[in-house]
C-alpha positions as CSV (number, residue, x, y, z in Angstrom):
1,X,75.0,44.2,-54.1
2,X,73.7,46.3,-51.2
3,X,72.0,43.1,-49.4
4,X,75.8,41.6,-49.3
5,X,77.4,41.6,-45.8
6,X,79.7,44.2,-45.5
7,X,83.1,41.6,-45.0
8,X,82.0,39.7,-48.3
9,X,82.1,43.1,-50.1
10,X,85.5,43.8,-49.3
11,X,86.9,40.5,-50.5
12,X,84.8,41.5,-53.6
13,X,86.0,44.8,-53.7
14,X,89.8,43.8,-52.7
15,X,89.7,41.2,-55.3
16,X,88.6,43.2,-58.6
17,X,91.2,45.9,-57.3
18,X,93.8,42.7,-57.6
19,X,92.6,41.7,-60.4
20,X,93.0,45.2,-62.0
21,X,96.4,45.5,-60.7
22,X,97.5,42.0,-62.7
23,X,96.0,42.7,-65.8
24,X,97.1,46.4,-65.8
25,X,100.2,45.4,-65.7
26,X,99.5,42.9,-68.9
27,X,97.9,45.7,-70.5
28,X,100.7,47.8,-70.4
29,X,103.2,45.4,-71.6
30,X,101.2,44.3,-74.5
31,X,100.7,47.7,-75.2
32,X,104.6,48.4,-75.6
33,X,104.6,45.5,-77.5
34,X,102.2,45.9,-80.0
35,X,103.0,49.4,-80.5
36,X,106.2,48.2,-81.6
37,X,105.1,45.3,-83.7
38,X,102.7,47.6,-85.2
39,X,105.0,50.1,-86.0
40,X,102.7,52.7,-83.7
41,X,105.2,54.1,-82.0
42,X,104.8,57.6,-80.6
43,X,102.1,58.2,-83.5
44,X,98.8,59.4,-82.8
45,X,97.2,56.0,-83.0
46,X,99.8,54.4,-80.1
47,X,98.7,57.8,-78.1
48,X,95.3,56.7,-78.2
49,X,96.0,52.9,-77.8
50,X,97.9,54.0,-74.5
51,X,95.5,56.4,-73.3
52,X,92.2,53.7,-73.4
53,X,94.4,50.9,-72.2
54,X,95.6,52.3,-69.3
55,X,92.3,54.0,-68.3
56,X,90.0,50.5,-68.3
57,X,89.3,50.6,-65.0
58,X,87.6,54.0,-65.0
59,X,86.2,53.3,-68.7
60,X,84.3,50.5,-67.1
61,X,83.3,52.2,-63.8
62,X,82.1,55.2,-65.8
63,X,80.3,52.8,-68.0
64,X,77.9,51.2,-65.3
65,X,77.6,54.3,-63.5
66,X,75.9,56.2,-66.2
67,X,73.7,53.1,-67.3
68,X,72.5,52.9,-63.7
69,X,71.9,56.9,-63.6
70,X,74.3,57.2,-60.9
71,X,76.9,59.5,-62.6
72,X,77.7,61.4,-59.2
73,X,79.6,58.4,-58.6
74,X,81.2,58.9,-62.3
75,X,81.9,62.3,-62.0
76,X,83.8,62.0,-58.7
77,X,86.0,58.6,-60.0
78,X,87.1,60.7,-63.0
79,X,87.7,63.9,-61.0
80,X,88.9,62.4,-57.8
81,X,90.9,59.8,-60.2
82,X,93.1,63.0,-61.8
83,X,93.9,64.4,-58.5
84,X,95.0,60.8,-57.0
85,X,96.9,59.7,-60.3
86,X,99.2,62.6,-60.4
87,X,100.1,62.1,-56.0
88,X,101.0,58.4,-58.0
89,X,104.3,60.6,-59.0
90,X,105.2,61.2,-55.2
91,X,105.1,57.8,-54.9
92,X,107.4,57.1,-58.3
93,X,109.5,59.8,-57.2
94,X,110.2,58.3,-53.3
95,X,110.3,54.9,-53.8
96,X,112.0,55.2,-57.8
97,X,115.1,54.5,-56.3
98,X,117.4,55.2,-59.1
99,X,120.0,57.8,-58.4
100,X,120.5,60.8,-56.1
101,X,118.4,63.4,-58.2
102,X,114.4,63.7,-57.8
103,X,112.4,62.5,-60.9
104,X,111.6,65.7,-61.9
105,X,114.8,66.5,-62.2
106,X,116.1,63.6,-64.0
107,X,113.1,64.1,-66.5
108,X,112.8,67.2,-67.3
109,X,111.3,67.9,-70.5
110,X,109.6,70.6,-72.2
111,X,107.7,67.7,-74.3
112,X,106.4,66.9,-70.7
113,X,105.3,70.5,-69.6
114,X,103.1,70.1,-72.6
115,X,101.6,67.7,-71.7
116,X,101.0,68.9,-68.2
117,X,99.9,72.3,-69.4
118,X,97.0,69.8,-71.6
119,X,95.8,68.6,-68.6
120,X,95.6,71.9,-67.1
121,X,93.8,73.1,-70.5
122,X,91.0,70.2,-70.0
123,X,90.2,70.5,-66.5
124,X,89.8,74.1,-66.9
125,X,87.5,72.9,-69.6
126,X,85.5,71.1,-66.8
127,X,85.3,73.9,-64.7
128,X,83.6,76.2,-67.5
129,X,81.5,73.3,-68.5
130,X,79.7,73.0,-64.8
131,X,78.3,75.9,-65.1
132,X,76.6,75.8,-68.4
133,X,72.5,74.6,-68.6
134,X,71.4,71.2,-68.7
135,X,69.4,71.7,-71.7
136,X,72.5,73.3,-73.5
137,X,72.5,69.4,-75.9
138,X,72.3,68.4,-79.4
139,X,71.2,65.1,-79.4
140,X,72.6,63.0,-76.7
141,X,75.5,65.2,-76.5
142,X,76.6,68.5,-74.8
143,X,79.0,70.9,-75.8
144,X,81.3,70.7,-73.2
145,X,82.1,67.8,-73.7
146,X,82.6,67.8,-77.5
147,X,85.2,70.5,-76.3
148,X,86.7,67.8,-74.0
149,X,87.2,65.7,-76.3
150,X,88.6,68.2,-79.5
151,X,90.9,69.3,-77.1
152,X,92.5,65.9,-75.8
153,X,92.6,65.3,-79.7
154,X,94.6,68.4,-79.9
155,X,96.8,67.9,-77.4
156,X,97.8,64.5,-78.6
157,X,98.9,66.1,-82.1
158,X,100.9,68.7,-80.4
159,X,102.8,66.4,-78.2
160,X,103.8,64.2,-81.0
161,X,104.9,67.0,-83.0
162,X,107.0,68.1,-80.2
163,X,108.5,64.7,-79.6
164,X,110.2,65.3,-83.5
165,X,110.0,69.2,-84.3
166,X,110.4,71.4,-81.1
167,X,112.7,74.1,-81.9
168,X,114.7,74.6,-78.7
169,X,117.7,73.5,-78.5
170,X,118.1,69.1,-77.7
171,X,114.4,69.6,-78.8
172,X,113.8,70.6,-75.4
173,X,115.3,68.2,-73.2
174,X,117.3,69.5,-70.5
175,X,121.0,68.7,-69.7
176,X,122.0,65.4,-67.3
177,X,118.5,64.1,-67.8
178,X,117.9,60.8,-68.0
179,X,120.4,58.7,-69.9
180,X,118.4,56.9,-72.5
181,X,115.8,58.1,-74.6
182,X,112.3,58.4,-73.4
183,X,110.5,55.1,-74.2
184,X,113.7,53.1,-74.2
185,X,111.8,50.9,-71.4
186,X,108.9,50.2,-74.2
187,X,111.9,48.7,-77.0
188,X,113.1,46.5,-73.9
189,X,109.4,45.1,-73.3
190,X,109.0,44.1,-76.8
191,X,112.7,43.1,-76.8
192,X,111.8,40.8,-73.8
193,X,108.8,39.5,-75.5
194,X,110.3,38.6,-78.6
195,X,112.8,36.1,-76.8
196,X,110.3,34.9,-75.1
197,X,108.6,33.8,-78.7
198,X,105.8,35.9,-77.9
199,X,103.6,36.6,-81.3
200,X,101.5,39.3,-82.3
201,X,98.9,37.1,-82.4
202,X,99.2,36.0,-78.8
203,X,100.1,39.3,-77.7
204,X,96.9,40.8,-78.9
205,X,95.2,38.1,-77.2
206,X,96.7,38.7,-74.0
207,X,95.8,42.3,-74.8
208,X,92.2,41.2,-75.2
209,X,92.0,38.8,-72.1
210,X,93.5,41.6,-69.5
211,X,91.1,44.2,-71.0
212,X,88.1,41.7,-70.6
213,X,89.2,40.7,-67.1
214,X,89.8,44.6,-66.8
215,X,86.4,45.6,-67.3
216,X,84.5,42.9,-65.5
217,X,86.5,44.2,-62.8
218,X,85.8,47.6,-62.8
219,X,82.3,47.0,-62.8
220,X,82.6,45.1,-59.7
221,X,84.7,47.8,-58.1
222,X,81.8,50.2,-58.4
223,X,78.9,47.9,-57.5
224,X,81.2,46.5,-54.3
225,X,82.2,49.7,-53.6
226,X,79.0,52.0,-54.0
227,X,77.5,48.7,-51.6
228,X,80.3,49.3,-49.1
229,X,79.9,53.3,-49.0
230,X,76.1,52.5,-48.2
231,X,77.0,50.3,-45.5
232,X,79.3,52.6,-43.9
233,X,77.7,56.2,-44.5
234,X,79.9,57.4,-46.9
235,X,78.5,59.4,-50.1
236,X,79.1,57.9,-53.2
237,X,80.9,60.9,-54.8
238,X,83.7,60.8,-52.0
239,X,84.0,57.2,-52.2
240,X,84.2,57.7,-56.0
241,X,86.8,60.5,-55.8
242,X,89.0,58.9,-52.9
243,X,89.3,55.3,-52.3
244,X,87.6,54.2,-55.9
245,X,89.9,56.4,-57.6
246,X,92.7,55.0,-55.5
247,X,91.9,51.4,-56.7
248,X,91.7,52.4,-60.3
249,X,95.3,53.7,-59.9
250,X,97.0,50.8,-59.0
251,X,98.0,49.6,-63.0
252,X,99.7,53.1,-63.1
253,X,101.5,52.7,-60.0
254,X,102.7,49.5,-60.9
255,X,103.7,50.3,-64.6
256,X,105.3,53.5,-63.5
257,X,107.4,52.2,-60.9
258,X,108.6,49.6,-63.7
259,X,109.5,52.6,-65.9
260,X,111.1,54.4,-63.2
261,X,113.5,52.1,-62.5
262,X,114.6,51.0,-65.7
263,X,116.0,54.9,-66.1
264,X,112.8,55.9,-68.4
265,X,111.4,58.8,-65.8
266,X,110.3,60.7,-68.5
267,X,107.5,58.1,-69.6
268,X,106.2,57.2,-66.4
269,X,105.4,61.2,-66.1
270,X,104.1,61.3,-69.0
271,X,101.7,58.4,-68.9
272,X,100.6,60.2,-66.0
273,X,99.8,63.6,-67.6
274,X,98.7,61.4,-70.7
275,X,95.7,59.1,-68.9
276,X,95.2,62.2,-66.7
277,X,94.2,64.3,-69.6
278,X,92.3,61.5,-71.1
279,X,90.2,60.7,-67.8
280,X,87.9,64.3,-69.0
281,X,86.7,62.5,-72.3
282,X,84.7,59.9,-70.3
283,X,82.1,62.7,-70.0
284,X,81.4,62.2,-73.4
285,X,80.8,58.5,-72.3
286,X,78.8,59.3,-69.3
287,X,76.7,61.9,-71.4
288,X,75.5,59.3,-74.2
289,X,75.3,56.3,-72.2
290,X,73.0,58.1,-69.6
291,X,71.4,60.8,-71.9
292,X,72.0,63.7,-69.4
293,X,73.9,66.6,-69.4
294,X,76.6,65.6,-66.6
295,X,79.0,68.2,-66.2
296,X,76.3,70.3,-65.2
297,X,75.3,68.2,-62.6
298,X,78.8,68.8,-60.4
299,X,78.5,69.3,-57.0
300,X,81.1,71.4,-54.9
301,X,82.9,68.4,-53.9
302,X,83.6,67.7,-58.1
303,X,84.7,71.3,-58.8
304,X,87.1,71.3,-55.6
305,X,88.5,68.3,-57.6
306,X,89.2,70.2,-60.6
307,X,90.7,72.6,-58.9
308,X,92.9,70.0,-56.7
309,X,94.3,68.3,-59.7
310,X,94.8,71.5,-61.8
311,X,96.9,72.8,-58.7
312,X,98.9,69.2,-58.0
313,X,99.5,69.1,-62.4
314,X,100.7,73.3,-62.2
315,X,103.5,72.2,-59.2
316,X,105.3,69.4,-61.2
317,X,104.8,71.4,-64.5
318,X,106.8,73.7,-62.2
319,X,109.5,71.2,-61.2
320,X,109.8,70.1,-64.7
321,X,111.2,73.5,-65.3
322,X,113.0,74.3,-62.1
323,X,114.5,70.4,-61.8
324,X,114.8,70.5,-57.7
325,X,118.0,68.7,-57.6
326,X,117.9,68.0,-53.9
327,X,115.7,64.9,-52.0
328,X,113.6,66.5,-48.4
329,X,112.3,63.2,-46.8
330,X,113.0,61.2,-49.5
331,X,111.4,63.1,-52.1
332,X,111.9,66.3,-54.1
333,X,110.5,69.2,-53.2
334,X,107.1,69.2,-55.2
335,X,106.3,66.1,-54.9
336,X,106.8,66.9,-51.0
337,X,104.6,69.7,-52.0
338,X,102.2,67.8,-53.7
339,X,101.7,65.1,-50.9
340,X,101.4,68.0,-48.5
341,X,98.7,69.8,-50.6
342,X,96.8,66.2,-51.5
343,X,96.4,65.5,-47.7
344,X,95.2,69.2,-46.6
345,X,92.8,68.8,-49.9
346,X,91.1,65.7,-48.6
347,X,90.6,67.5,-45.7
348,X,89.1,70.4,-46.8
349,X,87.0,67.5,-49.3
350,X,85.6,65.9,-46.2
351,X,84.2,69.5,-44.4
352,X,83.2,70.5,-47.8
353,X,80.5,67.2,-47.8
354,X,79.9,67.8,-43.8
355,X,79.0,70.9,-44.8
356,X,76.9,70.4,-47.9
């Protein structure tokens, strides 16, 4: 796409990121649906089904960067992606608008520290596997990223087991949470559905068209995009990490602010932490599609990424636990922490690729 004009790229680009916001959206209510016509529920197998729905976008983007061999550009999507999904929560928490209390507050949950301490566990996971050997493979596949991968796997098991068995008192869910249950929002989808005369059938086909148009799209968002960050001198791993991994967010923004104000804080947090500790497992992907070792080919600007989202995930594990019950600018005070850190690390992302 790099003999395109530059204007006809955009609409490109623009475009697929519409597209991915429509059919995210689709792909998350089908989701709710079928999990509950399928009797998935919070079982591993609706964990999973949640996880590769909502992560499309970057599954595709990852795909056609490692069969081009660009997986710089796949690297810094999955990397940058983690650090802008979880800034999605500032945006959940100002713009919410349900109630007086922040939504860390209103959700706390030690099911949901859990699940951010996972994501914390993964990307440290990352960081240790940049600096092993390229030639450290068996077969097409390294072992940092079989780690990856156990891990997430892991993790799934012990959050559902914590969503039945926790033994702390209210199975760890603090008082004057949130009124309803967590996932009451996902009964009311397939409630809605279900008057509607939506079938199973036609819900998994809806499923199967958004997913299509899903992945089609992603693949034009990184061909448009990598085109567009030629044009204008921008490297392809800080396009990747910012404004690619920005466009990729968009289902979760929109699915999380549905969440949010229907009263069901706690899932729109935790299908953050959940697609954010999914989003490491792509390496596995990246490795066997491309046949290289890609962990170990980081740059700076991919470990400063790392280190940005495990920072951004440690100060709402935080708030989980302290529950700020006061809004600053709108806001409670880690997610106006977060959005203060996110902006200085984008700074300090730019000087680090001036400097490189």
């Amino acid at each position: 796409m790099t003999g395109l004009a530059t204007p006809l790229l955009l609409v490109i680009f623009l475009g697929a990121a519409g597209a991915i916001w429509v059919a995210g959206v689709q792909l998350s209510d089908q989701t709710d649906v079928l999990s509950r016509r399928l009797h998935l529920g919070s079982a591993l197998g609706g964990l999973i089904l949640l996880a590769v729905a909502t992560n499309l976008p970057e599954i595709a983007i990852v795909t056609s960067a490692a069969l081009s061999g660009k997986v710089g550009v796949a690297v810094g999507n999955i990397l940058g992606g983690i650090a802008i999904q979880t800034v999605v929560l500032v945006a959940l928490d100002a713009f919410g608008g349900r109630g007086r209390h922040p939504l860390t507050y209103r959700a706390a949950s030690l099911v949901l520290v859990l699940e951010g301490i996972a994501v914390i566990a993964v990307l440290a996971v990352v960081v240790a596997g940049t600096q092993l050997p390229s030639s450290a493979r068996l077969w097409r596949l390294t072992p940092e990223s079989l780690l990856i991968a156990a891990l997430w796997i892991v993790s799934l098991f012990l959050v559902q087991r914590a969503q039945t068995r926790l033994p702390w008192h209210e199975s760890g869910e603090a008082p004057d949470n949130q009124e309803k249950p967590r996932g009451h929002s996902q009964e009311r989808t397939e409630h809605e559905a279900t008057t509607r005369g939506v079938s199973t059938a036609r819900a998994g086909a809806i499923f199967g068209a958004a997913a299509l148009v899903t992945l089609v799209s992603g693949v034009l968002l990184e061909r448009s995009g990598e085109a567009i960050a030629s044009h204008i001198g921008l490297s392809g791993v800080l396009f990747g990490s910012t404004i690619l991994a920005a466009a990729t967010s968009l289902p979760e923004l929109s699915t999380g602010l549905t969440s949010v104000r229907q009263g069901d804080e706690q899932l729109a947090i935790s299908d953050i932490f959940g697609g954010n500790a999914f989003l490491p497992v792509l390496f596995l992907l990246a490795t066997l599609l491309s046949g290289k070792a890609v962990l170990p080919q980081a740059q700076d600007t991919d470990i400063y990424l790392t280190a940005v989202g495990m920072l951004l995930t440690g100060v709402y594990v935080t708030g989980l636990l302290f529950r700020p019950a006061r809004r600053i600018a709108g806001m409670g005070l880690d997610s106006l922490i977060v959005l203060v850190l996110y902006v200085l690390a984008i700074g300090g992302l730019f000087a680090i690729a001036a400097g490189g």
